[in-house]
C-alpha positions as CSV (number, residue, x, y, z in Angstrom):
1,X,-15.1,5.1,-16.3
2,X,-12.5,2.2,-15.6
3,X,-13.8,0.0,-12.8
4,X,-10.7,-1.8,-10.5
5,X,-11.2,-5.2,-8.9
6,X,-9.1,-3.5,-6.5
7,X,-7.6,0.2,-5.9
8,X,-4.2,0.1,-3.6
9,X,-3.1,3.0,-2.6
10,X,0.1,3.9,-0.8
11,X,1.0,6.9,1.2
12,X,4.5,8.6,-0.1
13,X,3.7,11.6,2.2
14,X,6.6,13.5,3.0
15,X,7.2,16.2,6.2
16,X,10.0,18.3,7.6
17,X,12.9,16.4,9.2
18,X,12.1,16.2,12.5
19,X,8.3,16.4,12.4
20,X,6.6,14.7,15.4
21,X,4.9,12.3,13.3
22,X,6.9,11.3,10.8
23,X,6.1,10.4,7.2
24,X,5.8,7.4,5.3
25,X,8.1,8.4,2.5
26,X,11.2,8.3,4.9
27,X,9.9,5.0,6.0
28,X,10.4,3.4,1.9
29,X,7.0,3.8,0.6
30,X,7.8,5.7,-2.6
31,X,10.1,2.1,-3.3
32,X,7.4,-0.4,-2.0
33,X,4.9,1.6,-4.9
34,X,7.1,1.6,-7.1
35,X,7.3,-2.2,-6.1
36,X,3.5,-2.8,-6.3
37,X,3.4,-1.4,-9.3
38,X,5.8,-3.5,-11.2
39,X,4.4,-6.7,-9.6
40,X,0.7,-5.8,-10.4
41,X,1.9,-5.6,-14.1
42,X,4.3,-8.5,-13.9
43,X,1.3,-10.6,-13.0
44,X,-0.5,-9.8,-16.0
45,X,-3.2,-7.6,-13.8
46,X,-3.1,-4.0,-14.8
47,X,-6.6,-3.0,-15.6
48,X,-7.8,-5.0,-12.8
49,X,-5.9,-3.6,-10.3
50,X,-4.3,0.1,-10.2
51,X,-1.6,1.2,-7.5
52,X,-1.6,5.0,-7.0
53,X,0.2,7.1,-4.7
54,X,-1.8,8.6,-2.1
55,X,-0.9,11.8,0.2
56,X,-1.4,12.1,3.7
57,X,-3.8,9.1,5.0
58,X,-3.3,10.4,8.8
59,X,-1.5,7.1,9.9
60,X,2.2,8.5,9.7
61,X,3.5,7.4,12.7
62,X,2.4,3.9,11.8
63,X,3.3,3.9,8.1
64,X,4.3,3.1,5.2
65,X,0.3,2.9,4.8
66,X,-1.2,0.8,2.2
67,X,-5.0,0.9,1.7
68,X,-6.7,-1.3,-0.7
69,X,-10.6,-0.1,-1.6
70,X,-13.3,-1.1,-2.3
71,X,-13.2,-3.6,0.8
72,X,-11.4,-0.7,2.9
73,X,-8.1,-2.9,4.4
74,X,-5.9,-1.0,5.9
75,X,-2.0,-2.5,6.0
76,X,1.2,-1.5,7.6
77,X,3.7,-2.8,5.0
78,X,7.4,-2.0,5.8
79,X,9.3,-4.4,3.3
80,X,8.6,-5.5,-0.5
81,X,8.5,-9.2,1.1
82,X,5.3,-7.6,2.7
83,X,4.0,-5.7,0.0
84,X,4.6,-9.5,-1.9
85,X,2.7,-11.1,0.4
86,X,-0.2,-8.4,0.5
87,X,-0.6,-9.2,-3.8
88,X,-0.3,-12.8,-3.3
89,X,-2.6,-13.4,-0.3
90,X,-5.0,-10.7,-0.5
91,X,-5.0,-9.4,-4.5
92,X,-4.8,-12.8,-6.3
93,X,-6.5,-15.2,-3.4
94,X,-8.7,-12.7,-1.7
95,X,-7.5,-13.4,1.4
96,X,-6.8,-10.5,4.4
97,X,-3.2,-10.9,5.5
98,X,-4.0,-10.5,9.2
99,X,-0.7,-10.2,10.7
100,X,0.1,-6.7,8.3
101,X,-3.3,-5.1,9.7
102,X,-3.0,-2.0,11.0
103,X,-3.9,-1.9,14.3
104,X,-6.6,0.7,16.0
């Protein structure tokens, strides 16, 4: 079985218009994976590090939603500058980008 340095997952949930909570794929995340993606394999790390798409994580109203196991981080990424910043900071220098936490 393939081991991961790290496993990012992204929420692309989708819900009726109009649901009370919202969903992260009308927020952009299906285009920030899509963005992860291509920038974990630009960087020469796929192998190391997989991006998958991920349903329902329960944080809707707070999304997009990006998890990244084993360590468990929980992000609020709403722009590919974020989703940037997120690979450089915490993927290559191991560093938790504190300002993109989500929040209890």
């Amino acid at each position: 079985m393939p081991s991961y340095e790290h496993h990012i997952f992204v929420c692309i949930n989708k819900r009726p218009a109009g649901h009370p909570k919202g969903c992260c794929a009308d927020k952009g995340s299906e285009a920030l994976r899509d963005f992860m993606k291509s920038e974990i394999e630009r960087l020469g790390l796929k192998g190391k590090v997989r991006v998958n798409a991920a349903g329902c994580l329960d944080q809707c109203h707070r999304g997009p939603t990006v998890v990244i196991y084993s360590q468990g981080v929980w992000y609020q990424v709403k722009t590919t500058e974020e989703a940037a910043e997120i690979i450089n900071r915490h993927i290559l220098n191991g560093e938790i980008v504190e300002h993109l936490l989500m929040k209890d």
